[in-house]
C-alpha positions in Angstrom: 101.7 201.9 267.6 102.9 197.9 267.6 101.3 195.7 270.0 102.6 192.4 269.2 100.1 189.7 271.6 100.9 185.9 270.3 104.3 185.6 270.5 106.4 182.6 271.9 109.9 182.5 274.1 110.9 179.3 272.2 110.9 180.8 269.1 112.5 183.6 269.6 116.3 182.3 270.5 118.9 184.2 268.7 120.7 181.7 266.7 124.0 183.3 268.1 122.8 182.6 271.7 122.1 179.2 270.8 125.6 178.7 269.2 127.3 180.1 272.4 124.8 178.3 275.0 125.1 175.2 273.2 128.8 174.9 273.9 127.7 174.1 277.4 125.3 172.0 276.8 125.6 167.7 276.6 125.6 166.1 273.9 122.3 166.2 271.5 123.0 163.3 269.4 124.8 162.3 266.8 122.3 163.9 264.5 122.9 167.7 265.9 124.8 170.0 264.8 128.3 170.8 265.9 128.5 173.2 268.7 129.3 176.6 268.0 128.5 176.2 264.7 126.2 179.5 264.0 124.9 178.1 260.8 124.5 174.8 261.9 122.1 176.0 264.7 120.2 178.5 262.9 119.0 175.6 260.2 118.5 173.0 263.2 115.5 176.1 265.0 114.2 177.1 261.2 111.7 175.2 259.1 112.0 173.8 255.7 108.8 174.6 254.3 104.7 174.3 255.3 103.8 170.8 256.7 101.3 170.3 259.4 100.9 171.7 263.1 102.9 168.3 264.8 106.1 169.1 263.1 105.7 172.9 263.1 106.2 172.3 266.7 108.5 169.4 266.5 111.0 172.0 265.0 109.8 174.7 267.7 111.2 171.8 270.3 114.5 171.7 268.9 115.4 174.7 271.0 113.9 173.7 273.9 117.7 172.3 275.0 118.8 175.5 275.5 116.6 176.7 278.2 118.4 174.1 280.3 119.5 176.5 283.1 118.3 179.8 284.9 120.8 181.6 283.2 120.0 180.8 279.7 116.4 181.4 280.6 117.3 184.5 282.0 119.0 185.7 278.8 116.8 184.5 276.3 113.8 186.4 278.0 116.1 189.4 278.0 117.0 189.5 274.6 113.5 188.3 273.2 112.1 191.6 274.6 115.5 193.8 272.9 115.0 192.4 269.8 111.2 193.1 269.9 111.7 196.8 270.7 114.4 196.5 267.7 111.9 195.6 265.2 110.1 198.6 266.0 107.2 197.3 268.7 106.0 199.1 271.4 105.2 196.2 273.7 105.3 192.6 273.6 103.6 189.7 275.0 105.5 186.7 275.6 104.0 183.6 276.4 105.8 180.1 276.9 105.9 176.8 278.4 107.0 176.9 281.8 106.6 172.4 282.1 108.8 172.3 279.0 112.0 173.8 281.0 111.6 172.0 284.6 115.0 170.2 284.8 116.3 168.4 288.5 116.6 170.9 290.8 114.7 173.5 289.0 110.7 173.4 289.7 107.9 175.6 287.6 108.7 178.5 289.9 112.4 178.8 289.0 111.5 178.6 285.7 109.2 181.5 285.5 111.0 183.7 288.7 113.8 183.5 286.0 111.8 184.2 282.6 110.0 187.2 284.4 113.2 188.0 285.7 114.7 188.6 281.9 111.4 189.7 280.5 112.0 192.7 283.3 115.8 193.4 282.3 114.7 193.5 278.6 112.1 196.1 279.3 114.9 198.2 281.0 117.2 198.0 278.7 115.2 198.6 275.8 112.9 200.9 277.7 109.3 198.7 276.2 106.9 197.5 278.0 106.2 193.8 277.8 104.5 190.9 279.8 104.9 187.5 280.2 101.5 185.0 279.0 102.5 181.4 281.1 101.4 178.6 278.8 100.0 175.1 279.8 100.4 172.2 276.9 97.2 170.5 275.4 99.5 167.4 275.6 101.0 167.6 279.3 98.8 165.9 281.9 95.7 167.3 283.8 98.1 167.5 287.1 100.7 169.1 285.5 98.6 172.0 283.8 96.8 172.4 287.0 100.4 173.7 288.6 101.5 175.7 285.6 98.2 177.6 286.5 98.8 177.8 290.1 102.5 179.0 289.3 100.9 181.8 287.0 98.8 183.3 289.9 101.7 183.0 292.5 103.1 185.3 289.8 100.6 187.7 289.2 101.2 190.9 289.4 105.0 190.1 289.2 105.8 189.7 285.6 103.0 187.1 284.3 99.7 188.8 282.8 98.0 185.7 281.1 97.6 182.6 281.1 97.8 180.2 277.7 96.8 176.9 276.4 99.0 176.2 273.6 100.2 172.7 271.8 99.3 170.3 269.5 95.7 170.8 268.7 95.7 168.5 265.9 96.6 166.0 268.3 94.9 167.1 271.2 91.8 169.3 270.3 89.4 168.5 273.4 89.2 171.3 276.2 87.5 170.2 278.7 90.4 168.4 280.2 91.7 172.2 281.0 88.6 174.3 282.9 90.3 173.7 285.9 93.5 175.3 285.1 91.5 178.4 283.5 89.7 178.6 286.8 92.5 179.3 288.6 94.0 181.6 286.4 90.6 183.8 286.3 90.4 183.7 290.2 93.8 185.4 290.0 92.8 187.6 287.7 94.9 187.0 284.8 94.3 187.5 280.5 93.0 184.6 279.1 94.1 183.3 275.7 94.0 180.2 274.0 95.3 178.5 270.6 92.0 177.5 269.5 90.6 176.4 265.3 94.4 176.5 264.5 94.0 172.7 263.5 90.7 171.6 264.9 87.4 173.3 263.3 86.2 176.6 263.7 83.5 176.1 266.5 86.3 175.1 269.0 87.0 178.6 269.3 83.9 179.0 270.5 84.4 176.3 273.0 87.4 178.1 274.4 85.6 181.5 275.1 82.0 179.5 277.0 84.1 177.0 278.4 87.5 178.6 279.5 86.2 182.3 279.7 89.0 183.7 277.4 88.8 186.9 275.6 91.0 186.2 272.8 91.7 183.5 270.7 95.2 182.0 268.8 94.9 181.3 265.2 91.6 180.6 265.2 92.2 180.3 261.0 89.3 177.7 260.7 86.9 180.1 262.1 86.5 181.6 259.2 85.3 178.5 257.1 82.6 178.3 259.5 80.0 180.3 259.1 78.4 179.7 262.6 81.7 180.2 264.0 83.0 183.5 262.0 79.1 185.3 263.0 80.1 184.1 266.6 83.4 185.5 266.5 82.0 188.6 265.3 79.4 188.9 267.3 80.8 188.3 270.8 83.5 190.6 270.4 86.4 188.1 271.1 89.8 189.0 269.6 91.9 186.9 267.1 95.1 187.2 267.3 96.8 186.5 263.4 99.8 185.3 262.8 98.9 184.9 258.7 103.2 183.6 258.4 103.1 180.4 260.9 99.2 179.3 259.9 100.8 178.8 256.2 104.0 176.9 257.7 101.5 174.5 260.3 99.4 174.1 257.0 95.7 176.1 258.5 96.3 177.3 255.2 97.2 176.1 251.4 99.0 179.5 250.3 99.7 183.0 252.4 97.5 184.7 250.0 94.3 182.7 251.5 95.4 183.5 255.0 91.8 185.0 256.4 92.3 188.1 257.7 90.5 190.1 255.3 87.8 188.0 255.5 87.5 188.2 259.7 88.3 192.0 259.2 85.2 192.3 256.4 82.9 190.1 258.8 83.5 192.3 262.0 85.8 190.5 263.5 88.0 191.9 266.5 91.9 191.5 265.4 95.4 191.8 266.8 98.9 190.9 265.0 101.4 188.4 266.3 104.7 186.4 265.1 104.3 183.6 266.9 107.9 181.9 266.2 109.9 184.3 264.1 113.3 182.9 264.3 111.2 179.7 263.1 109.2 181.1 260.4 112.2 184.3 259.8 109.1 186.5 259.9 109.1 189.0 262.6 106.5 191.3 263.5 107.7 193.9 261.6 107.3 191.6 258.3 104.3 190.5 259.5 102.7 193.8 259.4 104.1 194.7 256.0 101.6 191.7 255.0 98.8 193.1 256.0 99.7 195.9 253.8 101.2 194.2 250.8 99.0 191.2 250.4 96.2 192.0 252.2 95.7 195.7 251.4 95.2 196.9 254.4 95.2 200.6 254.6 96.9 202.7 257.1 93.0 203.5 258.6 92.6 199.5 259.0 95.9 199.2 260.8 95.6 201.8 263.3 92.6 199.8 264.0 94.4 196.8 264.5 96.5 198.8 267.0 93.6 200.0 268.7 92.0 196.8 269.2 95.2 194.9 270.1 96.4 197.6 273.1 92.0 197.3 274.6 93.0 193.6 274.5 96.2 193.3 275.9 96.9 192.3 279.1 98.5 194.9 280.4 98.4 197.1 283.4 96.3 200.4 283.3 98.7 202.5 283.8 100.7 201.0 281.1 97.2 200.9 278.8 97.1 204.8 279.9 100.8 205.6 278.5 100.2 203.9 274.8 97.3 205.0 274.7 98.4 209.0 274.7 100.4 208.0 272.3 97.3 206.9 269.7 96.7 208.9 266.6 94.2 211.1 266.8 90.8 209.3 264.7 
């Protein structure tokens, strides 16, 4: 069983979508690459090597171009959700951005009508189940993450399960500033996540679960350098969600091998798996898992734990919960 909970629409473009949508796109600049050229594209989404959380996502942005129409948003749902099911999960959440892709003409509804729209043709083509996590940006405006919230419950129930607060932490650590979008994502009854102690210190994690009410938390790698914070985390029962891959590349950590994973798993601490942005990172879930294993040593007991933990924590709908979780091996 592969849950795979922190995963993000912008970085999951095919490079030979991008190629093919970008022949339709305007001109980028002098500085991009030509159109059409696969190879070209592929190194302008991919990272060079670990630096810090601002240009993690800096590079992330580079394909945020070719969401520029309803079609391409469409498609690049669509496929996000095949190629999950290809790397052998058994359902996916997909969070993203809805402010990032507004354009003229096209407001935060048509954005996410048409991302739920593909997230639904992917689960029928591919026959996984798989939900969409709308995310508000820690460096949009109060306004503006208030209506990403209201446009996540308008479309609840219809595609969208969570609600997000994702974005440059290390830039933008305070909070506060966001209760009122999380308030209006509870009322409407919606997961609540948020990219927390990614880049700030452990105890904002904490701040995100008594402040914002969520019930899992992004990264979170600097929760375990805190002691208060990592006895917190294991005692309220909030769930991490990992993604050991991208905290080396944003620079949470000095080398994969410190990645804390074992050390939230040894403290008690609630865990799920995630990619976060694979064609970024060119670590999927699938090689994110084999971590666990091959670095980590984490045995096949400790990884059908994982699974166990991630599908009580997904947002997902019962009946859904119901189906994976027949499917379970037997403890």
């Amino acid at each position: 069983m592969r849950l795979n909970l922190h995963t993000h629409l912008e970085g999951r473009l095919r490079p030979a979508t991008a190629a093919e949508l970008a022949l339709d796109l305007p001109d980028l600049g002098p500085s991009s690459p030509a159109a059409g050229d696969l190879r070209a594209w592929a190194r302008a989404l991919q990272l060079d090597g670990p630096a810090d959380l601002t240009v993690y996502l800096q590079k992330v942005a580079a394909s945020y171009p070719f969401f520029g129409s309803e079609e391409g948003l469409h498609r690049i749902s669509s496929e996000a959700v095949q190629d999950a099911a290809a790397d052998g999960l058994d359902y996916l959440e997909l969070r993203f951005g809805p402010a990032n892709h507004v354009r003229p003409g096209r407001d935060l509804d048509a954005v996410t009508r048409a991302v739920c729209e593909g997230v639904a043709e992917g689960m029928r083509l591919s026959g996984m189940p798989a939900g969409v996590v709308v995310a508000a940006l820690r460096d949009h405006d109060v306004e503006t993450n208030l209506q990403v919230a209201r446009v996540a419950a308008r479309h609840a129930g219809n595609g969208v399960v969570g609600f997000d607060l994702a974005g440059d932490e290390l830039r933008f650590p305070e909070l506060e500033p966001h209760a009122g979008a999380y308030a209006i994502a509870r009322a409407a009854g919606l997961g609540l996540t948020c990219h927390a102690a990614e880049a700030a210190p452990g105890r904002f994690a904490r701040q995100a679960a008594e402040l914002l009410g969520v019930t899992r938390i992004g990264h979170g790698a600097h929760v375990a350098t805190d002691p208060e914070a990592l006895r917190w985390a294991a005692d309220s029962g909030v769930v991490i969600e990992v993604c050991p891959t991208s905290n080396w590349f944003t620079g949470a950590i000095q080398r994969l091998e410190q990645h804390p994973v074992r050390r939230f798993h040894a403290a008690g601490v609630r865990l799920a798996l995630g990619d976060d942005n694979p064609i970024q990172t060119q670590s999927p879930y699938s090689a994110e898992r084999s971590l666990l294993s091959a670095v980590f040593g984490f045995d096949d007991a400790e990884l059908a734990e994982l699974d166990a933990t991630s599908l009580s924590a997904a947002f997902m709908p019962d009946s859904t919960r119901a189906a994976l979780s027949a499917r379970l091996p037997l403890s």
